[in-house]
Backbone bond lengths (Angstrom), bond angles and torsions (degrees), N, CA, C in turn:
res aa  C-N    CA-C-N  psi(-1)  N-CA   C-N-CA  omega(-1)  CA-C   N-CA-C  phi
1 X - - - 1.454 - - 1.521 110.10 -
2 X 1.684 95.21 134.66 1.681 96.71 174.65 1.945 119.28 -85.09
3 X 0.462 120.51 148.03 1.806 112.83 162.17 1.397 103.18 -93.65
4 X 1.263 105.20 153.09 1.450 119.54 -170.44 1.395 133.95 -131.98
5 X 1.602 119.76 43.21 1.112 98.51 -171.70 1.379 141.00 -84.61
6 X 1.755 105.57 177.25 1.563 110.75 -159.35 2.090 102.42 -85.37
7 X 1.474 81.78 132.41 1.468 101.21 -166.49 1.808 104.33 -107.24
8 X 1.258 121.78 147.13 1.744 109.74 166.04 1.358 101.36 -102.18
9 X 1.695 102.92 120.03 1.202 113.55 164.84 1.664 118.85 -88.14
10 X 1.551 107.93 146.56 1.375 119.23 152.43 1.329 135.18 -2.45
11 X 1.029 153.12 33.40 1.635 125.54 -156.97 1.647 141.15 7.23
12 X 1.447 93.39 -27.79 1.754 106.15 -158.99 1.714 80.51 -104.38
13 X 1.375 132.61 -8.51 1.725 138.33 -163.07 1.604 107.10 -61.63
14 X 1.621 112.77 99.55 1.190 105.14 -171.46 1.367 122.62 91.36
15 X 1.335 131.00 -6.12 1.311 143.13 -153.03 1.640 99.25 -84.68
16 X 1.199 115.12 135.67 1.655 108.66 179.79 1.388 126.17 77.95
17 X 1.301 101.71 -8.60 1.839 128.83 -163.60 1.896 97.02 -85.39
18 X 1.104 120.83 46.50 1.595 102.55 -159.45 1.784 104.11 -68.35
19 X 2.164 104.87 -32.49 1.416 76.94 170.19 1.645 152.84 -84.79
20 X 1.316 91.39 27.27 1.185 97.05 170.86 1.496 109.82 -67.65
21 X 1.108 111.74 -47.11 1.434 122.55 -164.06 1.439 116.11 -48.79
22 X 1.204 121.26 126.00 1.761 114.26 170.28 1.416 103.04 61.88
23 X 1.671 128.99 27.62 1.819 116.56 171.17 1.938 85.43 -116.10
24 X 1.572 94.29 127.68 1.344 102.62 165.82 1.281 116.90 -58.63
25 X 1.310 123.83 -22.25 1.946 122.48 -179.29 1.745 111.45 -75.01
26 X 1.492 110.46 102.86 0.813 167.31 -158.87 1.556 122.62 33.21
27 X 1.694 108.78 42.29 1.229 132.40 152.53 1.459 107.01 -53.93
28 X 1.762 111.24 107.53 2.041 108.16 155.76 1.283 122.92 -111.55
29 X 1.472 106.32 56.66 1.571 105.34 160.60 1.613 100.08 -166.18
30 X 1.392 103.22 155.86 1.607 83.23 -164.46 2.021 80.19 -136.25
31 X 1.271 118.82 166.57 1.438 118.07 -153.84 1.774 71.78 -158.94
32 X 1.828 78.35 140.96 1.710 101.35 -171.03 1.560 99.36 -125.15
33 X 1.052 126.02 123.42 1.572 123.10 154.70 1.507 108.45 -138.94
34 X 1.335 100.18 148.76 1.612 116.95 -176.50 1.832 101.00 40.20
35 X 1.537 95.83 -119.13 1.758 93.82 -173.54 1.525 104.98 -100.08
36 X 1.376 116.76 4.13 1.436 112.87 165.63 1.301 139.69 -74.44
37 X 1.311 130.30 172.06 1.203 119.59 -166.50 1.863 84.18 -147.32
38 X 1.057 123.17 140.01 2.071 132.13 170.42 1.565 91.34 -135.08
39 X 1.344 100.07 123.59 1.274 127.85 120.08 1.500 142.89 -31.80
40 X 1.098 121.39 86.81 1.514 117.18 -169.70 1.700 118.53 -112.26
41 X 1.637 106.43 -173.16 1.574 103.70 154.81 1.365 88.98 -143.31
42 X 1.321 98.18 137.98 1.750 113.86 154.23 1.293 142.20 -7.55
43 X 1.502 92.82 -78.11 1.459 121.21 177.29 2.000 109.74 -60.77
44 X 1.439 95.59 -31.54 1.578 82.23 171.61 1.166 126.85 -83.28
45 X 1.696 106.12 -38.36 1.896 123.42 -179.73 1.742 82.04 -50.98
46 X 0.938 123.03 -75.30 1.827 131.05 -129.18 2.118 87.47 -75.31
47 X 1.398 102.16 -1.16 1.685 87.72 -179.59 0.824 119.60 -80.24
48 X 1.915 100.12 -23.42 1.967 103.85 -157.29 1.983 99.18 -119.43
49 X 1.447 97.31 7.24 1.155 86.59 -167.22 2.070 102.85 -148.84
50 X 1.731 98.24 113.40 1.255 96.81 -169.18 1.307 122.45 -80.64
51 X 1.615 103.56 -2.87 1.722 101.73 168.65 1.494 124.38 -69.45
52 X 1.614 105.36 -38.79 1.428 109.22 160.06 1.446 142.63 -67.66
53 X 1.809 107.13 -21.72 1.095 117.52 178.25 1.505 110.78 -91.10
54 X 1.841 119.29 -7.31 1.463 120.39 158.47 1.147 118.19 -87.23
55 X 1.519 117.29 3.04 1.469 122.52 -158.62 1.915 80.83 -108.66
56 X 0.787 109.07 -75.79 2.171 99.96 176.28 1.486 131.99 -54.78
57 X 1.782 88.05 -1.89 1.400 80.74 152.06 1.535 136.60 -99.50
58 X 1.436 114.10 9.62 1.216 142.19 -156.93 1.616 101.54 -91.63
59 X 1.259 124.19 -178.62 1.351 118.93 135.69 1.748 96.60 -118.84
60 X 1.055 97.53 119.92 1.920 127.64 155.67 1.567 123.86 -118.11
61 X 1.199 113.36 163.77 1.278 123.80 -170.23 1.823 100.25 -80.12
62 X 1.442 117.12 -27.99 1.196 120.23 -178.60 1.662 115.73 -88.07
63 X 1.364 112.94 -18.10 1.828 125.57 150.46 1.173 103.17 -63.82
64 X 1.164 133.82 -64.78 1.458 143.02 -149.97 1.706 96.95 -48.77
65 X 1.523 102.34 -59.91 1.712 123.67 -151.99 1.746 101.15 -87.00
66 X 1.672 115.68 -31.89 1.524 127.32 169.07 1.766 88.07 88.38
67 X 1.240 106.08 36.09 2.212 100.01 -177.15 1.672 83.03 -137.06
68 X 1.510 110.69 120.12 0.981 120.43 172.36 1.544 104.86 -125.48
69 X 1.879 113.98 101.70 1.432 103.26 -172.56 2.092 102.96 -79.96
70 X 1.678 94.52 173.55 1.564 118.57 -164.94 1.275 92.03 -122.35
71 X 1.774 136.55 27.31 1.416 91.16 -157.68 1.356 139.70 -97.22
72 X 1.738 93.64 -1.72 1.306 106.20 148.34 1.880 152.18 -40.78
73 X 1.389 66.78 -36.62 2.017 80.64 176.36 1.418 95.55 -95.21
74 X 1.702 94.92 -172.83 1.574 126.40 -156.31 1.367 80.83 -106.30
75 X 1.466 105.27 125.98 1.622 141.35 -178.00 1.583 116.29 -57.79
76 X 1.484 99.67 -47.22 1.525 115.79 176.94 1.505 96.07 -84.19
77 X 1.465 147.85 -40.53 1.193 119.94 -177.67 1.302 123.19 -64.69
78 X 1.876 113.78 -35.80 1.276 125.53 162.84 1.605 112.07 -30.06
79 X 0.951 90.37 -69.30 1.643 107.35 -174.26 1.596 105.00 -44.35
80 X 1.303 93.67 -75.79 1.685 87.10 -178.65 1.636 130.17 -39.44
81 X 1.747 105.93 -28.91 1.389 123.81 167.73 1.515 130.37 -46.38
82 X 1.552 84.62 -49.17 1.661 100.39 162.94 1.320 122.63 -79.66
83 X 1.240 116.50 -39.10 1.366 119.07 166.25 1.822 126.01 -26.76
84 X 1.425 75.36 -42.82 1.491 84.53 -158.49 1.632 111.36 -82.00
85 X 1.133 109.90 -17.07 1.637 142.06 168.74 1.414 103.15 -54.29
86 X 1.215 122.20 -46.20 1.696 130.25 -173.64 1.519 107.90 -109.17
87 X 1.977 118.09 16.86 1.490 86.35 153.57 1.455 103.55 97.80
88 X 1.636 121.95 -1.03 1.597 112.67 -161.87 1.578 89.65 -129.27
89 X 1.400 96.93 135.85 1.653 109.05 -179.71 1.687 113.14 -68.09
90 X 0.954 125.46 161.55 1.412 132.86 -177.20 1.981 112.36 176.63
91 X 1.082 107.93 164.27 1.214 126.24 -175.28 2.079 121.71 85.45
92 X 1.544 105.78 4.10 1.505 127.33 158.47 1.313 93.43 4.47
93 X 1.085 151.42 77.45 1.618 137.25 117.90 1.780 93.28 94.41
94 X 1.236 114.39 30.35 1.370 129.58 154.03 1.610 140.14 -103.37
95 X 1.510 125.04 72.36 1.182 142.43 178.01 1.673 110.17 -12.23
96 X 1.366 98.04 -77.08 1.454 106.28 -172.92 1.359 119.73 -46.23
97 X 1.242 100.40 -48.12 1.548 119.46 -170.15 1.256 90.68 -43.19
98 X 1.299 118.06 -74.48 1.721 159.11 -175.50 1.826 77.27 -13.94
99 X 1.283 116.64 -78.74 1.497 137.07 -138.86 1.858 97.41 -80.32
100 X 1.551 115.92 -24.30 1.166 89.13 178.85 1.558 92.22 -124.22
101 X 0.930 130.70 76.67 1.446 148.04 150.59 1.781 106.57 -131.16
102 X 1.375 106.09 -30.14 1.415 113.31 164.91 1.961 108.32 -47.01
103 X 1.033 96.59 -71.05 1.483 124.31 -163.92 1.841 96.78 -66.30
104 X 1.013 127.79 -21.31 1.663 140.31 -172.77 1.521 95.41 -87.82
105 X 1.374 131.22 -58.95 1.039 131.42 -169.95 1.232 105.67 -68.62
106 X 1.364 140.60 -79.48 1.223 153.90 149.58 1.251 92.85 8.72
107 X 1.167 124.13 -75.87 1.831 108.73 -165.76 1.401 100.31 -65.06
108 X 1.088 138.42 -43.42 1.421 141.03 170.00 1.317 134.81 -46.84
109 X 1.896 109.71 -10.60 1.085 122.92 -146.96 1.456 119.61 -4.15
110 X 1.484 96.71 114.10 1.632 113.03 -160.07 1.931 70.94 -154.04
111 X 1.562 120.43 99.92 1.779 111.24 179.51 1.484 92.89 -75.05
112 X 1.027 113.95 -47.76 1.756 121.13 -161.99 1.357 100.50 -42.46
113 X 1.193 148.09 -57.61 1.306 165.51 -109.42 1.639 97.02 -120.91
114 X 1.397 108.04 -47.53 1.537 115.89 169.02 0.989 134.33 -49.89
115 X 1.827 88.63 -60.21 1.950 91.13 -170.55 1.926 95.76 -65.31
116 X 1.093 116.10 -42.74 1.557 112.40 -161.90 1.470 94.79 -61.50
117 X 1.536 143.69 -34.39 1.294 116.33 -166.30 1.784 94.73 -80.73
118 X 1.338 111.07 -44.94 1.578 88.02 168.30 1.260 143.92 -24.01
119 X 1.423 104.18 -55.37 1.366 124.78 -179.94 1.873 106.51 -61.89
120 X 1.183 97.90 -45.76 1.125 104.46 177.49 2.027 115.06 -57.75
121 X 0.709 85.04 -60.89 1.833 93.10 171.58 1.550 116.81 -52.76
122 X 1.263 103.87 -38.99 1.267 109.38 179.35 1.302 108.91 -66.25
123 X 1.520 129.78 -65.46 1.280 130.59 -164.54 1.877 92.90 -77.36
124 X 1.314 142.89 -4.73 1.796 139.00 152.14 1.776 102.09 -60.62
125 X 0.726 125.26 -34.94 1.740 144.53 -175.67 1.564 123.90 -92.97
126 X 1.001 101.47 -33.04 1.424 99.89 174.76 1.488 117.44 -82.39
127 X 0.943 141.37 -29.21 1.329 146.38 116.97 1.455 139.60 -12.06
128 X 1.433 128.29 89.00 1.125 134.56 179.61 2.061 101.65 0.03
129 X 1.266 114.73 110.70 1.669 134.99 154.44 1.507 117.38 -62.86
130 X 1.327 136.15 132.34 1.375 112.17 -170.65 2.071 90.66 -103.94
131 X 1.793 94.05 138.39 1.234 99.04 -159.50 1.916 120.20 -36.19
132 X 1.604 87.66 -41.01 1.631 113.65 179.97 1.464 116.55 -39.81
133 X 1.954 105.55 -33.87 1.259 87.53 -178.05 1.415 123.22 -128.72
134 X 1.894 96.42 12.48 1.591 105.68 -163.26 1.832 98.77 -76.44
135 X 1.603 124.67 -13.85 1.491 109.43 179.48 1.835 118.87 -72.24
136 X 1.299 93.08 -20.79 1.312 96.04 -178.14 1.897 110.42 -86.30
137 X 1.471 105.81 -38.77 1.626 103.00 148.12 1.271 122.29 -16.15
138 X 1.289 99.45 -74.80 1.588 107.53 -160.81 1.893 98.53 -74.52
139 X 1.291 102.05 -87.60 1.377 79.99 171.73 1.517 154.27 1.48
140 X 1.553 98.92 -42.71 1.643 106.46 -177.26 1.629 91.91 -95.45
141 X 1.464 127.81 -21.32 1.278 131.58 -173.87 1.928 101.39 -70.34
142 X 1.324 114.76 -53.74 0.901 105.21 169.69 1.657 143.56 -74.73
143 X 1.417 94.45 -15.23 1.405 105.65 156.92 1.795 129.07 -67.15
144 X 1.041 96.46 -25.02 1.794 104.60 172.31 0.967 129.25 -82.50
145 X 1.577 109.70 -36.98 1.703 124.27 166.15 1.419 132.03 -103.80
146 X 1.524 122.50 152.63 0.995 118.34 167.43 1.842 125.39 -110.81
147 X 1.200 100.95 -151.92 2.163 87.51 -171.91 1.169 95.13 -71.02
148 X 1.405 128.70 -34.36 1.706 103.06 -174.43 1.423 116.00 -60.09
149 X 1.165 151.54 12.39 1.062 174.30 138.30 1.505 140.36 -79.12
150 X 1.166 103.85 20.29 1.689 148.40 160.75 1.377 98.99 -4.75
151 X 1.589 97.90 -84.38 1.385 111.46 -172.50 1.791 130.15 -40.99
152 X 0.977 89.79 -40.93 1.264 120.12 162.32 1.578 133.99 -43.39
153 X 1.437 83.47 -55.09 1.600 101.53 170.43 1.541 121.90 -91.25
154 X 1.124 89.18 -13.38 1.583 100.59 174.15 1.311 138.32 -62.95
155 X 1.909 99.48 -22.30 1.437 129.11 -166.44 1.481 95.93 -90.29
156 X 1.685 121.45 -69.41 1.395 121.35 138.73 1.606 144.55 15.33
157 X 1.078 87.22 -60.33 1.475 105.94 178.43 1.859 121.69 -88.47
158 X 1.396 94.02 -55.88 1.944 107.86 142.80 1.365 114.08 -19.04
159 X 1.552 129.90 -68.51 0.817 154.39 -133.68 1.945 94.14 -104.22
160 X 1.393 122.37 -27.06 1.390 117.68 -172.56 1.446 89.91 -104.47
161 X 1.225 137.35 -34.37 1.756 127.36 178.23 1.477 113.98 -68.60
162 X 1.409 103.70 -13.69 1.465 106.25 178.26 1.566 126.60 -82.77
163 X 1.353 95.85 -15.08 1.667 134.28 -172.70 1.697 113.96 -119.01
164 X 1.083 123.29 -13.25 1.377 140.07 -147.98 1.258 111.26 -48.76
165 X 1.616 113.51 -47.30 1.336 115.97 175.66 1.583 132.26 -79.10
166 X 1.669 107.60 -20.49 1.056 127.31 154.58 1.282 120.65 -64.15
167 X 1.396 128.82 -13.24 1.509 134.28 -157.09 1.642 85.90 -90.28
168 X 1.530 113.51 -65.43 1.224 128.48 176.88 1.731 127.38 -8.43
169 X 1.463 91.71 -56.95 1.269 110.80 -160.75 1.684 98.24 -87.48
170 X 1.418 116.14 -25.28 1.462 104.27 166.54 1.506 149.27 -86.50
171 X 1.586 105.00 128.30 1.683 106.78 -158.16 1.320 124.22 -42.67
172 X 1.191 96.38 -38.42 2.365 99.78 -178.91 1.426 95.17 -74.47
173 X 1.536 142.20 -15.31 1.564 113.21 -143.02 2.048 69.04 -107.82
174 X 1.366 112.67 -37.53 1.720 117.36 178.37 1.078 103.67 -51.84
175 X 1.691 129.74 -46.67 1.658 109.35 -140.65 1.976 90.16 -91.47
176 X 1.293 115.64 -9.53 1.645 111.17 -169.33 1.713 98.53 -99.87
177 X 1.228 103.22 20.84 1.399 107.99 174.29 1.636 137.34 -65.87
178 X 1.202 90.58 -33.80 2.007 99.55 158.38 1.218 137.58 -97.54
179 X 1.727 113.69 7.29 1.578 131.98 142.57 1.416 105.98 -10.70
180 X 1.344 124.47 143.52 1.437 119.31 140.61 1.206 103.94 -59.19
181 X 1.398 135.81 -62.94 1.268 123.93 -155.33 2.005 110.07 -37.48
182 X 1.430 89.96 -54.02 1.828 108.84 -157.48 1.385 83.57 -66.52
183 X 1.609 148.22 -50.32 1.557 133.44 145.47 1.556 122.77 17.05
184 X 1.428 96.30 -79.39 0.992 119.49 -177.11 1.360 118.39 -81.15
185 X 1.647 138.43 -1.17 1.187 158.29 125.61 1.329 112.43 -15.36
186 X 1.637 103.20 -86.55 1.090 143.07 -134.21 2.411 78.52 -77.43
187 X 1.220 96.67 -68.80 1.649 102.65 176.57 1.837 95.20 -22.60
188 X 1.498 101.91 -78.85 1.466 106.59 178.91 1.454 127.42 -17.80
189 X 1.200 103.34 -72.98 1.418 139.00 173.29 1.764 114.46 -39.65
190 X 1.459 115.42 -40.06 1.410 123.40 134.56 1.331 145.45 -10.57
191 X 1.610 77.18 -82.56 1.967 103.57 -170.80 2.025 93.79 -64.52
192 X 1.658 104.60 -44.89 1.140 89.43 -178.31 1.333 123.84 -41.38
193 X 1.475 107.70 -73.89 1.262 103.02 177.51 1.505 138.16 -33.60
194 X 1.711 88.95 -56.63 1.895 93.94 165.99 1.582 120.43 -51.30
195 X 1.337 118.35 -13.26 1.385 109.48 177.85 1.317 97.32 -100.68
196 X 1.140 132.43 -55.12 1.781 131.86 -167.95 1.846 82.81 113.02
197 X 0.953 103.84 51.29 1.934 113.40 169.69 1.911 92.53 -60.27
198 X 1.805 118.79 123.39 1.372 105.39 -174.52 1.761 100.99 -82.04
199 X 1.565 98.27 147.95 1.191 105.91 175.07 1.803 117.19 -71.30
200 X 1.362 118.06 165.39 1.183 132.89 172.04 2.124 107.15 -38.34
201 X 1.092 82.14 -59.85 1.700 101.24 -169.66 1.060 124.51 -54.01
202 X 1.480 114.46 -30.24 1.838 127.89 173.39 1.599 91.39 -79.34
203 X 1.342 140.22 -17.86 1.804 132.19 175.24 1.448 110.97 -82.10
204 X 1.534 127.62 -17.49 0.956 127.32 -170.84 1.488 120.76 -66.42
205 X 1.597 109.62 -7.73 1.487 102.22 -154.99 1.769 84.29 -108.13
């Protein structure tokens, strides 16, 4: 087992470097999600991310072996997680992605990785939603996260008071209406109002 500690890298550290990424030549740690398999290095996972860099400092069976499976999470957010570690753009005009790479990192605490998918979601969202597909947005948004993930939902919710009455009247955003998740919406969806939570549309300008 290696120890691993967390180092501050450069900004530019790795930047442009994509083949590093995912080439077993002289990658020592290898990261499993769903049917994937990444290629990594140490020293970078454990820089940006203190779950891994508390995790090599340990002795575990997944230090020991350098195979730390994911297989709980979403494969493509993984990916993108690391991605973003080596410098390579990702999340192209993809919401979800956006929202559960949020929620991937976060458990990972990896901040770097966070605030940018935020940002990223935010500016996918802030932007006129086309009605057709913003119920299933939210929906799958709230299905992935929970309150520790506030921020998150916050953008979400912006985005349904701004639409609110239109939301109403539509059948998919109605028929997923007794979800816990949409529950826990609808609570949201409240406080907004009771606070004057600002909508999406007053950011646009």
């Amino acid at each position: 087992m290696t120890a691993c500690k967390r180092r501050k890298l450069s900004p530019g550290a790795f930047s442009g470097r994509e083949e590093y990424f995912n080439n077993p030549r002289f990658s020592d740690l290898t990261i499993l999600s769903g049917d994937q398999k990444f290629y990594v290095h140490k020293v970078l996972v454990c820089a940006y991310s203190e779950y891994f860099s508390l995790l090599f400092d340990g002795d575990w069976n997944e230090t020991r072996k350098n195979v730390v499976k994911l297989y709980e999470d979403d494969p493509q957010a993984v990916k993108a997680m690391l991605q973003f570690m080596y410098g390579i753009g990702y999340m192209r005009g993809d919401d979800l992605l956006a929202a559960s790479v949020y929620v991937v990192s976060d458990k990972y605490l990896v901040p770097k990785v966070k605030e940018h998918a935020l940002e990223k979601f935010y500016l996918g969202m802030k932007y006129p939603v086309g009605l057709n597909s913003l119920p299933s947005v939210i929906t799958r948004v709230y299905a992935m996260t929970t309150k520790i993930h506030q921020e998150l939902r916050d953008i979400v919710v912006s985005v349904a008071l701004d639409r609110i009455y239109t939301l109403w009247k539509n059948k998919e955003f109605v028929a997923v209406n007794d979800t816990i998740s949409l529950q826990e919406m609808h609570e949201c969806l409240a406080w907004g109002l009771l606070s004057n939570l600002p909508v999406l549309s007053s950011l646009w300008t």
